[in-house]
N, C-alpha and C positions, 0 to 999 in steps of 0.2 A: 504494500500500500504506500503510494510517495506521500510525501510530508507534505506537501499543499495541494492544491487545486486548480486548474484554471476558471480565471474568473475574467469576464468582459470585463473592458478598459472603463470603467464609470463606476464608481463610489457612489459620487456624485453626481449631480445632475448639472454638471458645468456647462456654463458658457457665455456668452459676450450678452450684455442687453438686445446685441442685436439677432442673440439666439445661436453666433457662431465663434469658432474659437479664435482667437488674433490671427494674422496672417505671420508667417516667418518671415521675417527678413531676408533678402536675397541672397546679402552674405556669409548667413548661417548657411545656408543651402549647399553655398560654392565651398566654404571650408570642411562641412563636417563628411566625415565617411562612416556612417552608424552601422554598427555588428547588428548581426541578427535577430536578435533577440536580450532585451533588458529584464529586470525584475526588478519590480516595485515592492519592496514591504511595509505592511501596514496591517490594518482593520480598518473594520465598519466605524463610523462614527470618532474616528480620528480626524480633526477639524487641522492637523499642521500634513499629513496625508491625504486629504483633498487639496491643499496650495500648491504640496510636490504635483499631485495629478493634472493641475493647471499649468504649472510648469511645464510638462512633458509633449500637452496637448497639440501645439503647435510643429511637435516634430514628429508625433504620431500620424497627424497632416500629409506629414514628408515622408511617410515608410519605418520610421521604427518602430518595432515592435513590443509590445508592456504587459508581463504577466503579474496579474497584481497577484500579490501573497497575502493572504490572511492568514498573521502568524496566530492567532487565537485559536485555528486551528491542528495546530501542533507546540504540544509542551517544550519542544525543542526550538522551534524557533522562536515562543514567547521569551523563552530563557535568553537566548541568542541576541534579540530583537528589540524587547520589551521597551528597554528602554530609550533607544534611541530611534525611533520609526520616528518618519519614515527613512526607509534607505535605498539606493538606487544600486541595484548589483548587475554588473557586464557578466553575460553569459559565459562570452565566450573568454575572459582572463578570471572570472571571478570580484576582477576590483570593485570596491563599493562607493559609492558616496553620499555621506551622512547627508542629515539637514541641516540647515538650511544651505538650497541651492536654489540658482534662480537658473534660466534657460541657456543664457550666455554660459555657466557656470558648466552645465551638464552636455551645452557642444562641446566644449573644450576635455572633458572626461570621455565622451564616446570617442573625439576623435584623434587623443594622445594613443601612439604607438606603445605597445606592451610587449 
């Protein structure tokens, strides 16, 4: 049985007043090169893991991919996790990055060489 679950990208019910999520900047676009696959950890009803999920929104726009984790799910990653959710972990090296980050913060994490 794996330790979490996939779960669609939305906690929350994010988005712009005008119903959509910000546009990327052009230059995010031309700099970053995002791996396959990210993971988000968190829970439900984490209000600083909805801000990280607004964060991300705009690159999820651009093709990266977000499996949220709800660590409440597993003892091990409450332990692990607890107390520093949310955290952004690269699939494909492992690295993480705590909170707070803001979107600038998390191209520059996908797209440093490991």
């Amino acid at each position: 049985m794996p330790l979490c679950k996939r779960m669609p990208l939305a906690w929350s019910q994010w988005s712009t007043p005008q119903g959509k999520p910000p546009k990327l900047p052009s230059y995010f676009i031309k700099v970053i090169v995002m791996p396959s696959e990210c993971q988000l950890f968190g829970t439900l009803g984490c209000h600083l893991c909805e801000l990280a999920e607004a964060q991300l929104m705009p690159l999820v726009e651009h093709g990266l991919r977000v499996e949220l984790i709800d660590i409440a799910d597993s003892e091990t990653l409450f332990e692990a996790y607890g107390l520093r959710i949310p955290v952004l972990r690269r699939v494909d090296t492992g690295e993480e990055l705590g909170w707070p980050f803001d979107t600038a913060q998390v191209v520059h994490f996908l797209s440093s060489a490991q």
